[in-house]
One Martini backbone bead per residue (centre of mass of N, CA, C, O) as a GRO file, in nm:
protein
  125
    1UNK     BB    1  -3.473   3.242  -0.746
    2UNK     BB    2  -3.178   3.268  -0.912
    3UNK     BB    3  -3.027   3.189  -1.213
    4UNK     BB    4  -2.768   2.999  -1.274
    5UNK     BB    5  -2.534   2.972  -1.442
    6UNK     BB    6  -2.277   2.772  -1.553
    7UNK     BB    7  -2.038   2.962  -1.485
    8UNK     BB    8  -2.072   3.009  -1.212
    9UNK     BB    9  -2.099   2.678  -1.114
   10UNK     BB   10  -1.794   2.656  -1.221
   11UNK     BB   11  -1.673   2.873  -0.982
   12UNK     BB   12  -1.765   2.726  -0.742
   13UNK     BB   13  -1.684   2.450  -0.768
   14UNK     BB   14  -1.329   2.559  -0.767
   15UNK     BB   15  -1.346   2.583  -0.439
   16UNK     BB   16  -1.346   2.284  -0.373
   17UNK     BB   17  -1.305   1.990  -0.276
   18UNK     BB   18  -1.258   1.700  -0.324
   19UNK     BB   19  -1.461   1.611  -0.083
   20UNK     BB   20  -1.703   1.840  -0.181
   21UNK     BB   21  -1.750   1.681  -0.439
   22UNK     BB   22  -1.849   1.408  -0.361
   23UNK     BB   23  -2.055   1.501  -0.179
   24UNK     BB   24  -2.218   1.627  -0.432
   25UNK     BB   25  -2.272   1.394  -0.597
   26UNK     BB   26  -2.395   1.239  -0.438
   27UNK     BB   27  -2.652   1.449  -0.349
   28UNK     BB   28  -2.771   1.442  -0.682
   29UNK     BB   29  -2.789   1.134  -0.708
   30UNK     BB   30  -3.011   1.145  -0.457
   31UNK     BB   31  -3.201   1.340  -0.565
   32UNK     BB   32  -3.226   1.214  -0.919
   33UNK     BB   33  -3.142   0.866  -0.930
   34UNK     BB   34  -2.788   0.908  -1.030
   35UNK     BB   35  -2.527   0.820  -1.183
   36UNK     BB   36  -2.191   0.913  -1.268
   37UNK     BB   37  -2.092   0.626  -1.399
   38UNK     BB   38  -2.280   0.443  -1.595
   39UNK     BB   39  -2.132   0.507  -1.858
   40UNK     BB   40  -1.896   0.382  -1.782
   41UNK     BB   41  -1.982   0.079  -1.662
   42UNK     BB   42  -2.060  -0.017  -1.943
   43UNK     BB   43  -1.838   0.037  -2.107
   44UNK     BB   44  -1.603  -0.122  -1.916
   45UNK     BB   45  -1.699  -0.417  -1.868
   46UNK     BB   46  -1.522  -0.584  -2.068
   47UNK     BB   47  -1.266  -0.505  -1.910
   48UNK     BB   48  -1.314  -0.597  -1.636
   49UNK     BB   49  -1.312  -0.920  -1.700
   50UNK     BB   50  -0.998  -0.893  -1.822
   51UNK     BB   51  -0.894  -0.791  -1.523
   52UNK     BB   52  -1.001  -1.044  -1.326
   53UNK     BB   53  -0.788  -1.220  -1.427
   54UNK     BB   54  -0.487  -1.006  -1.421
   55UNK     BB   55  -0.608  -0.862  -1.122
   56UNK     BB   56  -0.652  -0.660  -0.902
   57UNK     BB   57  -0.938  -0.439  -0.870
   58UNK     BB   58  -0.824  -0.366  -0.540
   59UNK     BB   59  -0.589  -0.124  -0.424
   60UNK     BB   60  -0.330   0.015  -0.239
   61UNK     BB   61  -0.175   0.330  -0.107
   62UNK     BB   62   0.142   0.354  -0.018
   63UNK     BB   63   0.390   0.490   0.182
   64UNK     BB   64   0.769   0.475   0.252
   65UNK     BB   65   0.914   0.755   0.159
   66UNK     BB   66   0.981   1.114   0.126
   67UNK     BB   67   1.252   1.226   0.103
   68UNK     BB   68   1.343   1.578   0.005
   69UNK     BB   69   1.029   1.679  -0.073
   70UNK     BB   70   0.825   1.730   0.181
   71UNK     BB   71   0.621   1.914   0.053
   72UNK     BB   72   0.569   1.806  -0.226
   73UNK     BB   73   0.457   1.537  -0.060
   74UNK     BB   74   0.217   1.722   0.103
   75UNK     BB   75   0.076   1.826  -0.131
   76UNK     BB   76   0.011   1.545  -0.276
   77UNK     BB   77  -0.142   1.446  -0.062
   78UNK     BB   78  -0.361   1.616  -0.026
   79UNK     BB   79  -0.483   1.620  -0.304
   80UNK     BB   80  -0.548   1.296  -0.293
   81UNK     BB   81  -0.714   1.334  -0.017
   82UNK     BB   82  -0.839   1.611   0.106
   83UNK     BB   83  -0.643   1.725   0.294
   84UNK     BB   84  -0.529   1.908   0.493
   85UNK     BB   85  -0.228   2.018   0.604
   86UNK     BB   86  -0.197   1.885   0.875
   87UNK     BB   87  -0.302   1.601   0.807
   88UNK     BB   88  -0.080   1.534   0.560
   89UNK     BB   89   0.181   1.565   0.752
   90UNK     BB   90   0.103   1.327   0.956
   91UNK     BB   91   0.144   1.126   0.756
   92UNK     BB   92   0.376   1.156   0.644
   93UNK     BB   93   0.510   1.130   0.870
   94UNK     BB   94   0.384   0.816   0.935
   95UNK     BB   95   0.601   0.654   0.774
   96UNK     BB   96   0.445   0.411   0.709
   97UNK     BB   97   0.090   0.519   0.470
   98UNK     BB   98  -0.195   0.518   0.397
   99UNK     BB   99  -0.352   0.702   0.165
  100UNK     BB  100  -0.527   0.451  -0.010
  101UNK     BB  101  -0.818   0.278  -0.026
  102UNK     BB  102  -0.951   0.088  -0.212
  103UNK     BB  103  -0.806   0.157  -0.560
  104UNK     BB  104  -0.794   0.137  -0.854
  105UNK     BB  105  -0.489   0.090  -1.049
  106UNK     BB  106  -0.518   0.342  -1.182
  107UNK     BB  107  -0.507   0.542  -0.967
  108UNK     BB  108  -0.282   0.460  -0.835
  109UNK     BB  109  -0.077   0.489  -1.061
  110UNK     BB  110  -0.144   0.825  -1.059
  111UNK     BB  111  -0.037   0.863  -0.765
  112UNK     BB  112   0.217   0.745  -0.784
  113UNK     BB  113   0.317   0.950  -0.988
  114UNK     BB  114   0.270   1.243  -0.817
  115UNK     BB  115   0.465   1.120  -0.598
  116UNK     BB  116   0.726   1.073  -0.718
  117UNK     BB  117   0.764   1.343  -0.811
  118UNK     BB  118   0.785   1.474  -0.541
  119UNK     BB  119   1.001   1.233  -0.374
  120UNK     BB  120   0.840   0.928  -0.348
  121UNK     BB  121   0.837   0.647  -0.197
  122UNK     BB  122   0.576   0.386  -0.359
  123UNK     BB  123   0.335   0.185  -0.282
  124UNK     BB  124   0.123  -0.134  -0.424
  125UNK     BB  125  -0.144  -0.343  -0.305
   0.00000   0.00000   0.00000
């Protein structure tokens, strides 16, 4: 079998779904023993400690309203989600929706400011 180069990899990563590099991340840690988080959790672990103090480490990210930007709504979704078009459509129609469940306050932030932008109104529990 020949050998990729590291530009093919990055060129073929670009092709997946955010769902379908997850499952590549997961299934590189159980082939070779290794967690991809792992440099981070030592890293933040003093942060951690003082932030279980400060608030939930784990909240929803509930969709409340969808706005007059219905398209830039579903495609926002979609890619927070990693959902089909067709899925991602029928979420935002069946508003309020949980967009994710339980994810840490930071990415909550980073999700809820990209649905704000697309012109929906998001709600953070």
């Amino acid at each position: 079998m020949a050998k990729l180069t590291k530009e093919e990899i990055v060129a073929s990563l670009k092709e997946y779904t955010v769902v379908e590099l997850n499952e590549l991340v997961k299934l590189v840690e159980e082939e070779f023993g290794v967690t991809a988080a792992a440099p981070v959790a030592v890293a933040a672990a003093p942060a951690e400690e003082e932030s279980a103090a400060q608030g939930p480490t784990e909240v929803n990210l509930i969709l409340k309203a969808v706005g007059m930007q219905k398209v830039q709504v579903i495609k926002a979704v979609q890619a927070i989600t990693g959902l089909g078009l067709m899925d991602a459509k029928k979420l935002v129609d069946s508003v309020p929706a949980t967009i994710k469940e339980k994810i840490s306050p930071v990415e909550a932030e980073e999700h809820k400011k990209a649905l704000v932008a697309a012109g929906a109104e998001v709600e953070i529990k």
